[in-house]
Every structure is written in structure tokens, then in C-alpha cells.
N, C-alpha and C positions, 0 to 999 in steps of 0.2 A: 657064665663069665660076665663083669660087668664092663658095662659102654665104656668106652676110652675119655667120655667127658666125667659121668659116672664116677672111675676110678679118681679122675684128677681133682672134681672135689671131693670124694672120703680122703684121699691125701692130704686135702688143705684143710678138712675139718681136725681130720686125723693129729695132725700140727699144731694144730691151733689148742686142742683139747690138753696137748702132753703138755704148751705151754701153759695152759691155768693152773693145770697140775700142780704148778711150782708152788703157784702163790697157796695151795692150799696142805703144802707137805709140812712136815714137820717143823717148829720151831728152833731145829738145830742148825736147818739150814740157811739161815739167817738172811733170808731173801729180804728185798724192800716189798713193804705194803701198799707205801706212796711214794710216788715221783714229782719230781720237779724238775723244771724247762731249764735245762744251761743254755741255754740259743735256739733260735730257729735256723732253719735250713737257709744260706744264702747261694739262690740257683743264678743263673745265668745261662740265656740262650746260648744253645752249641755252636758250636764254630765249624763249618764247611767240613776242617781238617778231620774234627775231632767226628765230626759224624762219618768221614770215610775212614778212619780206625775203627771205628766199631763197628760197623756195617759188614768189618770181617770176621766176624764174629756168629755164626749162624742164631744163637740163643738171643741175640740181641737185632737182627737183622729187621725184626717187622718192625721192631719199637722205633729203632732210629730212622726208618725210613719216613716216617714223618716228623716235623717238627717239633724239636724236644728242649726241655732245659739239661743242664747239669751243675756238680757242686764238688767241691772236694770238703773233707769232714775226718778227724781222725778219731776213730769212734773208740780205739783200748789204748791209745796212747802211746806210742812206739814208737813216735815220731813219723809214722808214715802214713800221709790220708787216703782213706776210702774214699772212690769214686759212686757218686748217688745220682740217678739219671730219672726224671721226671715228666711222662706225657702230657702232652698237654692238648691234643689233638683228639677227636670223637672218636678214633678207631681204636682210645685206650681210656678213654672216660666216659663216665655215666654217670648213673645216677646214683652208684656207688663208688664212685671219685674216681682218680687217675692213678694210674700204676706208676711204680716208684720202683725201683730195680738199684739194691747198692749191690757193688764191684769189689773185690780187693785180691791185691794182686799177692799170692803162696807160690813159692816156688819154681818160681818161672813161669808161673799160670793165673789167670784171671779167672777167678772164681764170683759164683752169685751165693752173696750173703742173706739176702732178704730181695724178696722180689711179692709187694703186697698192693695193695689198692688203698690208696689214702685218703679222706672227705674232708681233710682241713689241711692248713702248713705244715711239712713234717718239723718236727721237734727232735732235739738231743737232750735226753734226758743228765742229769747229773747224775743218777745212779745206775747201774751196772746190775747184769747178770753173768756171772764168770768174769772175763776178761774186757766185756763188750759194755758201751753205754747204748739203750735203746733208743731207737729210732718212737716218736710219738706224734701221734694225733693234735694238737696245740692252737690254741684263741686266744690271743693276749696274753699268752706269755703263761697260761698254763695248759695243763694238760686233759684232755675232753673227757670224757666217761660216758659208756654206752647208754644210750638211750631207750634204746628199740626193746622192749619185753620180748623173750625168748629165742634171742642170739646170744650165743657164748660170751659176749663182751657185755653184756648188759649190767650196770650198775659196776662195771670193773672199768679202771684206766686204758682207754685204750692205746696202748704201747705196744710195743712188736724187738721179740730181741732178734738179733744175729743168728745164726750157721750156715754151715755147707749146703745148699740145694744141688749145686750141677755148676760143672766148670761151664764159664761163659762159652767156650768154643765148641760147647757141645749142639745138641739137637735147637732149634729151634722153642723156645718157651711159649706152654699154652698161657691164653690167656689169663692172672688168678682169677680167683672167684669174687667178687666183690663183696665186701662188708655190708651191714647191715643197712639198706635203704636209705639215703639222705643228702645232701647239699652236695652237687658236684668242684670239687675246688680247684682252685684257677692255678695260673704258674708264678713264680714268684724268677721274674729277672732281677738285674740290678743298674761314677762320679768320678782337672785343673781348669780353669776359667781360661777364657780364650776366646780368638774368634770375633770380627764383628758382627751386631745383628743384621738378619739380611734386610731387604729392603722390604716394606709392606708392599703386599699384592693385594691387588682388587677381590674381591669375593665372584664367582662366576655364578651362573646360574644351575653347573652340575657340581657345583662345591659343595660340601658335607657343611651344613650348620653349627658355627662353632659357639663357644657359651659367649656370655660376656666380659671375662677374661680371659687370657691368653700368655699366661705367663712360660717365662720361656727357658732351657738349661744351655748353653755358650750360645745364646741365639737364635736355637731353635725353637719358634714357638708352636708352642699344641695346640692343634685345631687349625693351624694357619701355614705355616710351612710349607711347601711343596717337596717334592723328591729332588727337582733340581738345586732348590734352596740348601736342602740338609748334606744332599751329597758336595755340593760345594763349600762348606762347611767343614764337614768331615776330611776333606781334602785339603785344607788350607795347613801348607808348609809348619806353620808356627805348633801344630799338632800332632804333627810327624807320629800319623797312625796310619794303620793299613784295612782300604775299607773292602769292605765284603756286600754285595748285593744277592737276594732271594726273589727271584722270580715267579709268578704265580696266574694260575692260569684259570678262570671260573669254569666250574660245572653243574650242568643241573640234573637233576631224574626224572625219567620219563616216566609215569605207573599208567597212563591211560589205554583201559583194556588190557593190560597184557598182565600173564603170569610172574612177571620178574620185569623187575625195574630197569631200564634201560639208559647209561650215563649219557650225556649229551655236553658237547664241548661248547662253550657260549660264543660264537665270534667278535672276533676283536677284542679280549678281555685279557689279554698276556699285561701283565704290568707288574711294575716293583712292588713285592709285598713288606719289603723288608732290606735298613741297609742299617749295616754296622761298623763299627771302627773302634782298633782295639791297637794303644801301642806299639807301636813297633820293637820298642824295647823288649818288649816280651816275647819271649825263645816258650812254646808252648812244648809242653813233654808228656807225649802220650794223650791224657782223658782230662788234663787240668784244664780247670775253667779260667778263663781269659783275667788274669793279673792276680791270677791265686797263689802262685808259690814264684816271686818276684823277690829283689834286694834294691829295686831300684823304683823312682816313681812310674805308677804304671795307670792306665785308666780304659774303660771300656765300654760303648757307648752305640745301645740299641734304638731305632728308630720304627716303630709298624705303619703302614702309609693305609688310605682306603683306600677300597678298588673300585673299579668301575660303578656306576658313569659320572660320579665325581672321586676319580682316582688321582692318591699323590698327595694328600695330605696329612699330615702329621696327628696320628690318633694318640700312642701311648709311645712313651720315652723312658728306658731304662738308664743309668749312666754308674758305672763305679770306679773309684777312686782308690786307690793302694799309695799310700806316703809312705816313701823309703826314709826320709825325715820327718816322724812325726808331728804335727802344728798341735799346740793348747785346744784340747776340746771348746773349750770356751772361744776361743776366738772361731773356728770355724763355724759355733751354732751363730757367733757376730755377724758374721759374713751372710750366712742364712738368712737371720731376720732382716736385712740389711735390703737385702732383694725380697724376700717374699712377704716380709711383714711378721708379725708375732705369729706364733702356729699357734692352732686350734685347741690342739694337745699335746702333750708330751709325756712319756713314763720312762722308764728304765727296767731291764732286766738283770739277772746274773748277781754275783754276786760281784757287792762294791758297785753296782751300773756299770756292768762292762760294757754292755750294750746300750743303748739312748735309741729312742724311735720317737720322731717328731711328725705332729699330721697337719695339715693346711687342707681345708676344703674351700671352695665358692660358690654362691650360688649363681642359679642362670643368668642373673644381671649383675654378677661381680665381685657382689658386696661379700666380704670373708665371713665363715660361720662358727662359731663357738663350738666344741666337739665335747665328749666325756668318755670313758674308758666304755659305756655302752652305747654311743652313735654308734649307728650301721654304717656310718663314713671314717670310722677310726680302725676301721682294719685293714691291717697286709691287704687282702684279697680283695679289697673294693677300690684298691688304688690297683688294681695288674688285671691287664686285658687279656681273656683267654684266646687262644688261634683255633677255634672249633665252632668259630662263628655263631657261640648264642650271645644275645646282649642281652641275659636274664641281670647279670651283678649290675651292668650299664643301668637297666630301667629301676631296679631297686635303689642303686643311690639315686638317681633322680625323684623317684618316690620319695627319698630321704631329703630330699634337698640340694645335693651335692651334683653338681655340673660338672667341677675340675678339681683334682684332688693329686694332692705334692706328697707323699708318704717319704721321709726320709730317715736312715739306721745311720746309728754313727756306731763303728767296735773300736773303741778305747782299751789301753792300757795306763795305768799311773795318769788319766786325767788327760791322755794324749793318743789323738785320732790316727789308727793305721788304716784303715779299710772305713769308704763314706757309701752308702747306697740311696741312689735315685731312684724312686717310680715318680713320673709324672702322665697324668693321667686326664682326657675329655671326654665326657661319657655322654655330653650330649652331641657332640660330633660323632660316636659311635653307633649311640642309638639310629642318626638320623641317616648315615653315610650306610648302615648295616642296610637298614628299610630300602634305600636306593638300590642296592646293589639284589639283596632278593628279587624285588620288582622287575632289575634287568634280567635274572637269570629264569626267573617264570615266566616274563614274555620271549627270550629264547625257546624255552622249551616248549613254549605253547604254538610259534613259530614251526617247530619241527613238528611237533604233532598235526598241525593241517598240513604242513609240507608232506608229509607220508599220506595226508587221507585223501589230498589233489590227486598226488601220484598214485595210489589206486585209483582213484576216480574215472582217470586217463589212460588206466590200465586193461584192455582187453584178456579174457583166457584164451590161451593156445589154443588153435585150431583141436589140437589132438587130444585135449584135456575137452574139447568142448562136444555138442551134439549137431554141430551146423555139419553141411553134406562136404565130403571131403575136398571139393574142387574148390573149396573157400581157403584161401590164404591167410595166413596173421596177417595184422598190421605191424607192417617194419617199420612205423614213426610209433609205436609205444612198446614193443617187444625190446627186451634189457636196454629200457630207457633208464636214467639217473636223473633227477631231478636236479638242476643248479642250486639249486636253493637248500639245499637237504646239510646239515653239518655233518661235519664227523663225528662218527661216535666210537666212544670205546669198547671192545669187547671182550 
């Protein structure tokens, strides 16, 4: 009989293998050969709500219990969008990317259409298999092609179609298997003006190092902001949205000498990791991401703060924008250059440029930097902070040059903007705020590690475990002593 991990990858090879199948059956079946990108995926951090609707869901229960994006996408056209739900956390990424889970709802049921492991932005193809347009792999607006000699994807598109796997409300889903070894990919969040700026704060001495700009989206500026600054912000009447705070709490692992690692709670590390604000106008229904299926203007507007021990400042900023009355593309790129200056780059996808994607980088002392469609600082993924705590993309654009970096999507119709997406982004606040914050959780941990070797130290054996003559008593000043000093740990 084979192992239960065993069987689940012949399953996922098993799948995998029927889909190549296609592209190599007959010529009657008139499959495509190549693909091309009608859009990328526009995700959006989940909303409290939406993650306790799904959390009842047993098949989806480990994925949303940590922090995730989501997106609505309507992949056969029927007027009704599928829901695509995107980890973005270490318990679902690696080094063969982060698991992707689309939803869509048959019959009074939520079912899982594709549930795969993704290394780049996902993509919506313009071509279809059956009824379905595929989900793809995508960098700049086209589609990846395997790399790796001797995985099934290799020198083939890597695109992924639809079907039935297992109603959502079923068993719990193993983890998939991941693709072929390579670049773990980040999350892709997402824009009316408003708001005065806050007031400049002094720099502290446990403040995260910011670049040498700081531009900012209704006032919020990256790298300088505080949590008080932005929540009061986000609160001001004239924006009439509803905000949402993520509290977070550090942990370190203990490995010294033991078989298994032991989590250790850092004291005093509870802080806002995270505050949001999303219209009030918007009546959310069911899995929809925040100002997606609106008639009215609507907008939505992520904040990630660093954490200890310079916690509370503004590292990366998502913001989007839904116009119930579309404004002239043109005018709104005016407005753009207006505040951030000429971008770096700019391209278009889709057909007619339905899509527009504009990039601004700067360097560490300000000065704006020239981009090209192959800069390491004109991609999606170098402007979006991942929540699984590496700052590998952070030290690579700074390698590249790039300190702070403005990515923004404009989705047009006839020339006029319905949906605007912000990333704004500090990578050298990241870099420098991340290094702080390790440093606190490893002298934690290293704190509790002498804290237990004191406490042995001061620990005698029992009389009755030991060889001394039985008329010897314990010591009742270390017999089930607890150290003051010792944190909580989990277990």
C-alpha cells in the first residue's frame, strides 16, 4: 500500500501528466499551443470577515488561518467570478512558491477548482481549455516556461487549467506538491485623495532606517508614518471607511540541545502588524475582495507597520480605488506625475492597453532612477512585501539600486479608469527594521535558554531519585521552583 504523502503526489503527478496529454493529442482537438496574459491576478489582503467565512470551511481551514491575500476573477465568463485565495505566509511557501487555491461556487456548493503552488504572479490566460481560461505562471505580462530539465513543465508554458478536485467543505487539503525548484513569489495587494499630511516625527533611536525619500499615498508616508499617524488618518470623517487592525505577536525557536524545537514567546512584542480601511460603502458578499463587485466609488487601503524594537512604522502600503464615474485615464496618469514625478517606466497589457502599469523607483539618497522592462525594480513583485519575514526581494532591489519603489495598475475601459492599484514600497526600512527585530527575538531566545540552564543549575535531585542516606531531605527552596524569568512557551 502506498504512504498517504506517496499517494498524494502520484495523484498530483497523475494530474499533471493527463494535462500535458492534451497539448500532445491530436490536431482535431484544437487546443492552443501558446498562451497569452489577458491580466494578472489583482489580490488584495483578506478582510477579518472574509477569513472567518472561510475558516468554516474544513479544506481551507490551515490556509486561512494565517495571513492570506484574495481576488475575484471570472475565469468561463458567465458573469459570475471565481474566488482565488493566495498564501502568503512560510507555512504555505517555499521554495517552490506559494499555494493558490481558486473557489467557485456549483450549486449551492463551494468547490476547489485548482489548488496548485505558484513561483511567479498568477496570470489569466486569454485562451481557454473547455469552458475555462487558465490560470499562469507570468513576468511582465507574459507567460514563464519551465526551466528545470526533467520536470514535466519543462520547455512547456507553465499554465494550470481548472476542474473539480473536492468540495471546499470537505476534508482538510494536503499540502500540494510544489513545482519545480525556484524563486519563491511574494503577494500581490492593491487606491480618492484626501486626508491631511500628518505632522513630521523626529526619527528615534529604535526607528527602522528610512531611505532618503518618503513619498507618501493621502499622507501616509513610507518609512516614516507611525501606527498612530496612519490610524488617524484612516479615521478622519472625510473618508468615511471602516478600519480594521492585525495584531501580532513575535516568536522565536529554541534548538539548543534538544530533539525538537521549542517556540518561545518574546516579551513585550504584541504590536499592530497591520491596519486597514476599506469603504464603508461597500456591503461585502461572501469571499469578495474589498471594492470588487461595487456601483459606487469605493476604495481600499492596506498599511504593514515594523515590529519591535523599532515598531509602528510604515513599511509597505497597498491602496485601490474602484470609480463608480470613470475619470480620462489621462488625467488620472496627470495627477500621478503631478505628485511622484515622471515614472521610470511604463508598459501596457491586454488588448487595446486595457491594463497600464507605471513604476517609480529611488535611490537611497532620493534621486529617481531610469527603469527598463528588464530592471529587477520594474516588477510587480519587487514593489509587494512578503509576511513570512524574509527580506531576500528587500536586499535584492537594494542590490539593484532601488530603496523605494511606487508600482502602480491603472484597468481601463474606452480610455477611462474603473479600478487604480497602489503598491508603495521601503526596502531599505525593511531591510534594516527586519535585522532589528531578529536581533530582539534571538536575544529572547537566548535569554530563555540560560534561564532554563540557571534553573537547572539551582536544581537539586530528589532525595529519592538520588544515593544520599535516606534521613536527607529535598530542598524545598528549589524542589518545583519556576524561574521568574522563564517566558511562556508554547506547546
Amino acid at each position: 500500500m502506498i504512504p498517504t504523502r506517496a499517494r498524494r503526489f502520484v495523484i498530483r503527478i497523475a494530474a499533471l501528466t493527463a494535462f500535458l496529454a492534451l497539448f500532445q493529442g491530436s490536431a482535431s482537438a484544437q487546443l492552443p499551443t501558446t498562451f497569452t496574459v489577458l491580466r494578472e491576478v489583482e489580490f488584495a489582503p483578506a478582510t477579518v470577515q472574509q477569513q472567518k467565512t472561510l475558516s468554516a470551511m474544513p479544506y481551507l481551514r490551515d490556509l486561512v488561518a494565517e495571513p492570506f491575500l484574495i481576488a475575484r476573477e471570472d475565469l468561463n465568463d458567465d458573469g459570475s467570478r471565481e474566488i482565488i485565495l493566495m498564501a502568503t505566509t512560510s507555512a504555505f511557501c517555499g521554495s517552490g512558491g506559494c499555494r493558490v487555491v481558486v473557489l467557485e461556487g456549483r450549486a449551492g456548493q463551494t468547490v476547489v477548482i485548482l489548488d496548485q503552488n505558484f513561483m511567479a504572479v498568477p496570470g489569466i490566460t486569454n485562451e481557454k481549455i473547455g469552458e475555462y481560461r487558465l490560470l499562469a505562471m507570468v513576468d511582465k505580462g507574459v507567460v514563464l516556461t519551465g526551466d528545470k530539465q526533467g520536470t514535466p513543465l519543462f520547455g512547456k508554458p507553465m499554465v494550470f487549467p481548472v476542474k473539480v478536485t473536492q468540495r471546499a467543505g470537505g476534508a482538510p487539503a494536503p499540502r500540494p506538491a510544489p513545482p519545480a525548484a525556484g524563486p519563491a513569489p511574494a503577494p500581490v495587494p492593491v487606491a480618492p485623495p484626501g486626508a491631511p499630511a500628518p505632522a513630521p516625527v523626529p526619527p528615534s533611536a529604535s526607528a527602522p532606517a528610512s531611505s532618503g525619500t518618503n513619498p507618501d499615498v493621502i499622507g501616509i508616508k513610507i518609512g516614516v508614518s507611525t501606527v498612530e499617524e496612519v490610524r488617524a488618518i484612516l479615521n478622519a470623517p472625510n473618508l468615511n471607511l471602516l478600519v480594521e487592525e492585525r495584531m501580532l505577536e513575535l516568536v522565536g525557536q529554541s534548538t539548543a540541545g534538544r530533539g525538537a524545537s521549542t517556540t518561545v514567546d518574546i516579551p513585550n512584542s504584541v504590536h499592530v502588524g497591520y491596519l486597514s480601511g476599506t469603504s464603508k460603502t461597500y456591503k461585502p458578499s461572501g469571499y469578495d475582495a474589498p471594492c470588487s463587485q461595487v456601483t459606487v466609488n469605493c476604495q481600499h487601503l492596506g498599511a504593514t507597520f515594523s515590529g519591535p524594537p523599532g515598531k509602528g512604522r510604515v513599511l509597505a502600503l497597498t491602496r485601490t480605488i474602484h470609480f463608480a464615474e470613470r475619470p480620462l485615464t489621462d488625467v488620472v496618469i496627470k495627477g500621478l506625475v503631478s505628485k511622484y514625478g515622471q515614472p521610470g517606466f511604463q508598459d501596457s497589457y491586454g488588448d487595446k492597453g486595457v491594463q497600464l502599469t507605471l513604476r517609480w523607483a529611488w535611490a537611497p539618497n532620493g534621486s529617481p532612477i531610469i527603469l527598463n522592462d528588464r530592471h529587477a525594480c520594474a516588477s510587480q513583485l519587487a514593489a509587494t512585501m512578503t509576511t513570512n519575514g524574509s527580506i531576500d526581494r528587500s536586499e535584492a532591489a537594494l542590490r539593484a539600486g532601488c530603496a523605494v519603489m511606487l508600482f502602480v495598475i491603472i484597468n481601463q475601459q474606452n480610455s477611462a479608469t474603473e479600478f487604480q492599484t497602489v503598491h508603495l514600497i521601503d526596502h531599505n526600512a525593511i531591510v534594516t527594521s527586519t535585522l532589528q527585530t531578529r536581533r530582539l527575538v534571538a536575544d529572547g531566545v537566548a535569554r530563555y535558554e540560560d534561564c532554563e540552564r540557571r534553573r537547572a543549575a539551582n536544581t537539586q535531585v530528589p532525595s529519592e531519585f538520588g544515593d544520599a542516606p535516606a534521613a536527607v531531605k529535598p530542598n524545598p527552596a528549589t524542589t518545583g521552583s519556576v524561574s521568574p524569568c522563564e517566558p511562556r512557551k508554547h506547546h
